[in-house]
Structure formats: structure tokens, C-alpha cells
C-alpha positions as CSV (number, residue, x, y, z in Angstrom):
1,X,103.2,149.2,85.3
2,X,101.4,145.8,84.0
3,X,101.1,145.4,80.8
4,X,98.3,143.1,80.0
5,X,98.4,140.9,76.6
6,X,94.5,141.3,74.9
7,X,93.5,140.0,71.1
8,X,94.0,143.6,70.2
9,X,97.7,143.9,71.5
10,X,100.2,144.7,68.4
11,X,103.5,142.4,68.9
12,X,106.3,142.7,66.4
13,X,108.7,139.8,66.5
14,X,112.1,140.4,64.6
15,X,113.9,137.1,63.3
16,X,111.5,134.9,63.5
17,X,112.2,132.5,60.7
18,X,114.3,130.3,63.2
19,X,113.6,127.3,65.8
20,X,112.9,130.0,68.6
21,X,110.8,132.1,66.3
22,X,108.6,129.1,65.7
23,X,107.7,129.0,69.1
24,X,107.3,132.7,70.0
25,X,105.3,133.5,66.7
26,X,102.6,130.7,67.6
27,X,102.3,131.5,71.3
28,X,101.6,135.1,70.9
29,X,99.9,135.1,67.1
30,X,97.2,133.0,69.7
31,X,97.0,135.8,72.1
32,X,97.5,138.8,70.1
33,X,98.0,140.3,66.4
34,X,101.5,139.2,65.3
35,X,104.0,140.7,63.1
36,X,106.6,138.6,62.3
37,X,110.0,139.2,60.1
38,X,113.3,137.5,58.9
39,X,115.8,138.1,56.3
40,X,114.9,134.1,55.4
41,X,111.4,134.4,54.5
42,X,110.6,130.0,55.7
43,X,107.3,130.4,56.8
44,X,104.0,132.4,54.7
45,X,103.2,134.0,58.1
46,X,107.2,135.7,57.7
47,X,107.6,139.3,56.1
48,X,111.0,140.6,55.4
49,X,113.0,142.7,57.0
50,X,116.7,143.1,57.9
51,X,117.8,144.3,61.8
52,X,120.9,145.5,60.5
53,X,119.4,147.6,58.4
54,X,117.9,150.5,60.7
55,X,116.2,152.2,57.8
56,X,114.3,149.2,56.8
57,X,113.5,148.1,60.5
58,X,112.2,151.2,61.3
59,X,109.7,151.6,58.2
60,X,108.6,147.9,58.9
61,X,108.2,148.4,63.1
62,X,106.4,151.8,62.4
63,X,104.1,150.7,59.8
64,X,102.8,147.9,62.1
65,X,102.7,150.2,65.3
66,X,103.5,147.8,67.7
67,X,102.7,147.2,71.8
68,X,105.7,145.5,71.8
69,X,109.3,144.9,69.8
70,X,110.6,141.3,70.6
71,X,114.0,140.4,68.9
72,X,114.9,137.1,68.2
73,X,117.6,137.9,65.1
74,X,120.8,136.1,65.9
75,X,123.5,134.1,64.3
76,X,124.4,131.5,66.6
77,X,126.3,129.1,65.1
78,X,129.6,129.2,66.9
79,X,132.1,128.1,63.7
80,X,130.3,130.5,61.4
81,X,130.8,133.5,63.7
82,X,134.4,132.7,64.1
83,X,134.6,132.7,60.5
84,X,131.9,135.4,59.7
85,X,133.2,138.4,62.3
86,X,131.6,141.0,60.5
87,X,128.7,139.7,59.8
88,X,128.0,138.4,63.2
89,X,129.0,142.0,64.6
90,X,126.7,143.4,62.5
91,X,123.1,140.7,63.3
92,X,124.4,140.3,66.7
93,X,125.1,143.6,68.4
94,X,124.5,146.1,66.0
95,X,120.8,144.8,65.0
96,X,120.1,144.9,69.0
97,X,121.3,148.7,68.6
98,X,119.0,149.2,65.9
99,X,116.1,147.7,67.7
100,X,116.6,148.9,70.8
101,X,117.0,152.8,69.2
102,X,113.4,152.1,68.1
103,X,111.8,150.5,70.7
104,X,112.8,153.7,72.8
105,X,111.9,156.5,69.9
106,X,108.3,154.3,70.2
107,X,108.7,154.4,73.7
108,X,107.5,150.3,74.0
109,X,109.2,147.7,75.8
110,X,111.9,145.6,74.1
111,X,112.7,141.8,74.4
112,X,116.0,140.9,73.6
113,X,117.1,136.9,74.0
114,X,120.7,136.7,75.2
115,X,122.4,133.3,76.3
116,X,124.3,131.2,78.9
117,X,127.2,130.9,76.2
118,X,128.1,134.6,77.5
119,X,130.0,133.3,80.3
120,X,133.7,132.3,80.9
121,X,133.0,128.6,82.8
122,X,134.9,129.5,85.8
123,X,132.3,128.9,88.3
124,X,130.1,126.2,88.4
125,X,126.6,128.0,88.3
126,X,125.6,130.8,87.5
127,X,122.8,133.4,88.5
128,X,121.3,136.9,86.9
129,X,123.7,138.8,88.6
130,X,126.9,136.6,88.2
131,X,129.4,138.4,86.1
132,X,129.7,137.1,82.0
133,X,133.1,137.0,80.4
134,X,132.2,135.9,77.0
135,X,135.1,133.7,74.8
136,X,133.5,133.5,71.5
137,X,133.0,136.3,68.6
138,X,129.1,134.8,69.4
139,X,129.4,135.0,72.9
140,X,131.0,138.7,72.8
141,X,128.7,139.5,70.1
142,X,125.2,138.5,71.9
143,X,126.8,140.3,75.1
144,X,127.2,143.2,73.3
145,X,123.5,143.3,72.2
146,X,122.9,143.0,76.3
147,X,124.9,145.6,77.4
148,X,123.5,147.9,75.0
149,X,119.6,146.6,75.5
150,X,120.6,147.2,79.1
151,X,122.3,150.1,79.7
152,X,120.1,152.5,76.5
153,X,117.0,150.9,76.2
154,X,113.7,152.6,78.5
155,X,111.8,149.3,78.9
156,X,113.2,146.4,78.5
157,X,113.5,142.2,79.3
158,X,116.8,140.1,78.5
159,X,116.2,136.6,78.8
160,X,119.2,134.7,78.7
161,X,118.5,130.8,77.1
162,X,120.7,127.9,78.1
163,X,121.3,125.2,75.2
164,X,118.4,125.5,73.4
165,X,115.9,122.7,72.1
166,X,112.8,123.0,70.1
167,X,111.4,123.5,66.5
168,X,111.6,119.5,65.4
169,X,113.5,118.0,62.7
170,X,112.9,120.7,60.0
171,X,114.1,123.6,62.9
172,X,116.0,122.1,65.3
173,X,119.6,123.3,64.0
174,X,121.1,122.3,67.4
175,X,122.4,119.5,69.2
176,X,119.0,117.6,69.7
177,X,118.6,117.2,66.0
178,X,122.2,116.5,65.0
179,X,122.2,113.3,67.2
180,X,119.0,112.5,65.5
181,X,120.2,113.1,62.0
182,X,123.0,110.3,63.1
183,X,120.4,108.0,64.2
184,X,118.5,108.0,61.4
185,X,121.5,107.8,59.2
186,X,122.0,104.4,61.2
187,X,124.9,105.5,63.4
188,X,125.0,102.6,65.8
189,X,127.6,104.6,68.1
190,X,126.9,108.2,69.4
191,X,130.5,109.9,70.5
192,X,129.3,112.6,73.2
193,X,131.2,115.5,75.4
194,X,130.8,114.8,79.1
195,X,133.0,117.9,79.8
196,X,130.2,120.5,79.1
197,X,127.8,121.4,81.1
198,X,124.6,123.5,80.9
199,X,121.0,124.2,81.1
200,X,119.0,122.7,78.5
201,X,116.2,125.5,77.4
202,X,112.9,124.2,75.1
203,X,111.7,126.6,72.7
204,X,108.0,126.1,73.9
205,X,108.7,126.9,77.7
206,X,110.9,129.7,76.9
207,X,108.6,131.3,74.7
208,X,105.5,130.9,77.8
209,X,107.9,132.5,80.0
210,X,108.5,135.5,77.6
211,X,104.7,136.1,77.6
212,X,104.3,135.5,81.2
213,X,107.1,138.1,82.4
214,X,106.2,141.0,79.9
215,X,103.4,141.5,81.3
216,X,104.8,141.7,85.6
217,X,106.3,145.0,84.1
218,X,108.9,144.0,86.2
219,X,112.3,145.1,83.5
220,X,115.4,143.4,83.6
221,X,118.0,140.8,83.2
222,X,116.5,136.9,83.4
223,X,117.9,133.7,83.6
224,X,115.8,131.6,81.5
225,X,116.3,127.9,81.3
226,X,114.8,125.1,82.5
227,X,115.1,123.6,86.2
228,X,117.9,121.2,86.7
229,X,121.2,121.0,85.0
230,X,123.8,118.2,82.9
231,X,126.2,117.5,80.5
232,X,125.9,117.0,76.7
233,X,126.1,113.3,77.1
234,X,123.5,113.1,80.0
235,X,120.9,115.0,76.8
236,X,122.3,112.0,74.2
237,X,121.2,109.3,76.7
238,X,118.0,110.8,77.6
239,X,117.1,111.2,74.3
240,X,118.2,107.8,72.9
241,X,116.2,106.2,75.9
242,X,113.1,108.5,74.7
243,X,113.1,106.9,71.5
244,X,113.3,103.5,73.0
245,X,116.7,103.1,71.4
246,X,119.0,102.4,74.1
247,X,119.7,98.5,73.5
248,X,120.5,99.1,69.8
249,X,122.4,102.7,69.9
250,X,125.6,103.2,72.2
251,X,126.2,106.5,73.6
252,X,129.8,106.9,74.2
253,X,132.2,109.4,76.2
254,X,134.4,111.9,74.7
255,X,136.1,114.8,75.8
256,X,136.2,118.1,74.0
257,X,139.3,117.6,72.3
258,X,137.2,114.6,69.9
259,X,135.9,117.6,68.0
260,X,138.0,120.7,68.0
261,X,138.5,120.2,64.5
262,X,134.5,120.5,63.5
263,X,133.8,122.5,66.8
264,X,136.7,124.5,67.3
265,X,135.1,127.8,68.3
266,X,135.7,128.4,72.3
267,X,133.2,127.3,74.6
268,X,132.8,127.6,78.7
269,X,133.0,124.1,80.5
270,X,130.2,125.0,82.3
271,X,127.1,127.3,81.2
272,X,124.8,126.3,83.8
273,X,122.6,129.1,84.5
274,X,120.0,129.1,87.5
275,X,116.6,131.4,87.6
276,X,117.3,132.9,90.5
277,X,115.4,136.3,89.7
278,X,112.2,134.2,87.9
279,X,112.2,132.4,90.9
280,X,111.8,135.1,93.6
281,X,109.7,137.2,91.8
282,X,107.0,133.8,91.3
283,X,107.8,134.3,87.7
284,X,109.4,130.6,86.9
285,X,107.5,128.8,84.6
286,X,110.3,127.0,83.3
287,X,109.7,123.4,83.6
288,X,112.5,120.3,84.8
289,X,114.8,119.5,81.5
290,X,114.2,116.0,82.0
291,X,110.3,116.8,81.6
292,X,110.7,119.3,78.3
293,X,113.0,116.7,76.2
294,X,110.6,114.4,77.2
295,X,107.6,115.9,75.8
296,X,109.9,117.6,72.9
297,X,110.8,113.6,72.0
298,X,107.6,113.1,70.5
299,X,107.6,115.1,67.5
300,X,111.0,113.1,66.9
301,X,109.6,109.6,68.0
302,X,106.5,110.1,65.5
303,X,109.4,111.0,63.0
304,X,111.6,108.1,63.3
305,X,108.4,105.8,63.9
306,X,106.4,106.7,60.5
């Protein structure tokens, strides 16, 4: 039932050009012999290849021969998939489809990355076996993709991410870098939600935890974020303190209505997810959130510093 990860161990990783990719490719092109593909072709270690396409997907998985599928192709930026619904039908639950139709006729496990954003916000926490409602064409999207992974693919891992960090100021397209981008632009007043609440997930952890859990054997659904929980504006103050900015830089509180003109796709007031599952199974290797901006800060701090 365990599948050990050896230098000759074939891993293909679909949509990989993103922050997330960035992290997966480098821990396991360590460990193993990588494939890696997008349909944005950022990096020289990228090949291209579309997971909507099942044609194409299939020539590029089966010419590699892989140990292992992991898909990482997902739009996620909530406006665009509001305004995009085909599109994000079509990379977000179709592409799982796709994979997961291949994974199975290779008979290999699967990794598919679902997300906290797939729940409704009703409850205050939620675990692996708490019930999503999803509100957004993402959220219902990225469900989809789940549900299928879940209920047609042989072997398979989803590991749901909370708000998700990593990949620096070239890769970071989420909410870590856009409070950067206004510090460096000399904002001297940050205006931050304190009415959402979630898990913060780094890129780096996530990606060990992947590696770790594939090879228990031990399929399913995962909760995959790190320990502890917070608000948006909790993250804003952190990470202004990090940079040693707190005196000259106010972090102000908003509620949601400030921005439901930019962000005006639907969100849950609360996404906080807890691994429960990780946990009893030893698996959690998830570290505190406080602990992973902290050490994520850096690559920003040299940034802002040079």
C-alpha cells in the first residue's frame, strides 16, 4: 500500500507555472524525475500542455509514463471566474475530469489541490468531513473537480489549501503580495477586512505535506493548512511588523463592504479549516501560520531592503 518516493520515481505535475507549482516542482524535481506543464510556459523547467484538452494531456502524461499525476491547474482568481464562467468550468472541473480519467486508465494515484473557499461560512471551523456548500463560480467549480476526483478516481489525495501564501514577489498573486505591492508604492495606510476569517496555507509546507502523505497510501480527503487560525487583518499586521514597518505604516479596519466593488465575487466569513484527519493519522506537518509568514517574510524583507 506505501508508495515510496526514490530518484527513479516518475512525477508528472499539471499547472505548474503558478505560486503553488513553484513550490511542488522544486520539492519533488529534488527527490525524483519531474515533469512539469502549464498552458503559461514562465519557467525553462515548464513544458506545455493544456488540462482541458484531454487529447493533449493524455499524449503528454503517457509519453512521460508517470508514478504519479499531481494537478495543480486552477484559475482562482475569484472576479475573473465570475466574469470568465466558461472558462473556469472548463480549467476547474472539467480539467480534474480529464486528469482524473487518466490517472485511472494508468491506474496511478492522483493529487488534486481543492480549497477552504468551498465552504458556505456558516460554522465557525471546519474539519475533512464537515459538509462544503460553495458560493462562488470558483468555489463550485474547484468542488466540482473534488467530487469527481472523489467519487471516479481509483487512487487518489485531495488536499484542501486555506488562503494560500508563497512564490515571493514575482508569484505571489495573492493577498501577501498585494499589501506589499502598496507598501512599496509608499501607501502609508493599509485598509484591511477583519470580517474574514481563515487558515493561512504557505506554498513550501503544503507542498512537504503533499510528498509526505502520498506516500502513507492512506487515499482521501485532507485538510491542509497550517495550525492556528485569523482574520485578513491579523496577516496585514503580522506582516507589516515582519518588515519592521509597524511605526511608519498603519494597518486599518474595514469591513467587507470597503471593497465589494473590486472584490465583489461571494466569499464565506469564515474558511477556517482544521487538520483533523492529518492529525490523527501523524501525518501533520503543517507548521503554525505565525511561524510560515515569518519565514515566508524574508524573501519580501530582502526585497524591500535591497
Amino acid at each position: 500500500m506505501d508508495f515510496k518516493i526514490t530518484n527513479k520515481t516518475k512525477v508528472y505535475i499539471a499547472g505548474c507555472g503558478g505560486m503553488l507549482g513553484d513550490a511542488v516542482y522544486h520539492t519533488f524535481n529534488s527527490e525524483c524525475i519531474v515533469k512539469a506543464t502549464d498552458i503559461n510556459l514562465t519557467e525553462s523547467w515548464l513544458e506545455k500542455a493544456d488540462v482541458r484538452n484531454y487529447n493533449e494531456m493524455k499524449k503528454s502524461i503517457e509519453e512521460f509514463g508517470p508514478d504519479l499525476i499531481i494537478n495543480l491547474a486552477a484559475l482562482t482568481d475569484l472576479e475573473y471566474c465570475e466574469k470568465n464562467q466558461e472558462e473556469t468550468w472548463l480549467t476547474n472541473a472539467l480539467g480534474p475530469e480529464n486528469i482524473g480519467l487518466i490517472a485511472n486508465s494508468l491506474d496511478i494515484p492522483l493529487v488534486y489541490i481543492s480549497t477552504a473557499g468551498i465552504v458556505d461560512g456558516l460554522q465557525d471551523v471546519y474539519n475533512d468531513f464537515d459538509k462544503p456548500n460553495p458560493l462562488s463560480i470558483y468555489a463550485k467549480a474547484k468542488y466540482h473537480g473534488e467530487l469527481f476526483t472523489q467519487s471516479h478516481v481509483d487512487k487518489f489525495y485531495v488536499f484542501r489549501a486555506g488562503w494560500m501564501m508563497g512564490g515571493g514577489p514575482s508569484k505571489d498573486k495573492k493577498f501577501i503580495n498585494k499589501i506589499y505591492k502598496q507598501i512599496k508604492n509608499g501607501q502609508k495606510e493599509l485598509f484591511v477586512v477583519d470580517d474574514k476569517l481563515g487558515t493561512p496555507t504557505y506554498t513550501k509546507s503544503f507542498a512537504k505535506g503533499i510528498f509526505h502523505v502520498v506516500q502513507s497510501g492512506l487515499y482521501g480527503v485532507y485538510n491542509q493548512v497550517c495550525n492556528g487560525d485569523c482574520s485578513r487583518y491579523d496577516v496585514a499586521k503580522a506582516f507589516v511588523k515582519l518588515l519592521d514597518l509597524e511605526n511608519t505604516v498603519k494597518v486599518s479596519k474595514v469591513d467587507s463592504d470597503y471593497f465589494k466593488t473590486e472584490y465583489f465575487a461571494p466569499r464565506p466569513y469564515s474558511e477556517k479549516l482544521t487538520n483533523l484527519k492529518l492529525n490523527t493519522r501523524g501525518l501533520n506537518v503543517m507548521p503554525d501560520w505565525e511561524e510560515a509568514l515569518e519565514n515566508y517574510s524574508k524573501v519580501f524583507i530582502k526585497e524591500y531592503n535591497s
